[in-house]
N, C-alpha and C positions, 0 to 999 in steps of 0.2 A: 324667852321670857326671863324676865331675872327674880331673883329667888325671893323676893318680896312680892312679886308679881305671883308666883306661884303659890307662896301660902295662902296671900290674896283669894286666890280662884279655890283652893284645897276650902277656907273657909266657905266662899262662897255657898259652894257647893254642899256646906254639914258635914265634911272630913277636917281633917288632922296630918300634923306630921305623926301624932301620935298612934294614930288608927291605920296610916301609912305603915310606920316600922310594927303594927302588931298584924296586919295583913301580913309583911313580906318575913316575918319572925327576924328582928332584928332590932336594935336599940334605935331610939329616937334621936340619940346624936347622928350616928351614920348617917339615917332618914336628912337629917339636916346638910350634913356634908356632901350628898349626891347632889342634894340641891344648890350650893353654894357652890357646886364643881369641883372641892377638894376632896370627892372622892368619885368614884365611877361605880355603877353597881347597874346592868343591865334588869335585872329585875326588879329593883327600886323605881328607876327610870321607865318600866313599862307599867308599873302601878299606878304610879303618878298619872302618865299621860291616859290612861286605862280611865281613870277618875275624873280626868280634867275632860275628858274628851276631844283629846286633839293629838297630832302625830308627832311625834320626836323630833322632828325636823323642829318643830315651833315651838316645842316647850323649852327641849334643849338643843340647838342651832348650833351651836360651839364645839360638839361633841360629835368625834369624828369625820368632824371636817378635812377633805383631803386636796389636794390638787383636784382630783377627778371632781368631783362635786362642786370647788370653786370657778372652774373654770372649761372648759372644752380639751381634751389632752390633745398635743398635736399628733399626727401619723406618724412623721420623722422619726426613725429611733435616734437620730444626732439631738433631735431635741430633746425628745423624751429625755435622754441619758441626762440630758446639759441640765434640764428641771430637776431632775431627782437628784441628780450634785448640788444642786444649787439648794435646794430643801433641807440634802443632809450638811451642807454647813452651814446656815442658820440665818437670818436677816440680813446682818451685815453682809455675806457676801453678794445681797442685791445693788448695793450702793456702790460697788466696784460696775456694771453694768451703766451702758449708754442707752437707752431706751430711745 
């Protein structure tokens, strides 16, 4: 969901971000920033979804996203290995790869 989507439904619903950060005892900015993704706060994130009535995966999809969840891991530990080099140096080194 994106975070306009999400106040969206918090209204719908007769919540707040404000009623959010006084549920999780914490400032209404924070409340805002889990929501925007510039911050992560696992408790924030299960109020929200707690509220909304839907599962993490769909309210925030973005968040902790892994290889394993993207995609099927191979058995190969040559590949495995070759994936998680390839992860820990960042985008670009996909564009070296012939697919």
């Amino acid at each position: 969901m994106t975070p306009a989507f999400i106040k969206f439904q918090l209204e719908e619903r007769g919540e707040s971000v404000s009623k959010i950060a006084l549920d999780c005892d914490c400032s209404i900015s924070f409340v805002s920033q889990v929501i925007r993704r510039k911050k992560k706060s696992e408790r924030v994130e299960s109020e929200i979804c707690r509220v909304l009535g839907r599962p993490r995966s769909e309210v925030f999809p973005d968040q902790g996203a892994t290889v394993a969840t993207i995609c099927q891991l191979p058995s190969n530990p040559a590949t495995l290995a070759a994936l998680v080099s390839l992860a820990k140096a960042g985008a670009s080194a996909l564009e070296t790869i012939d697919f």
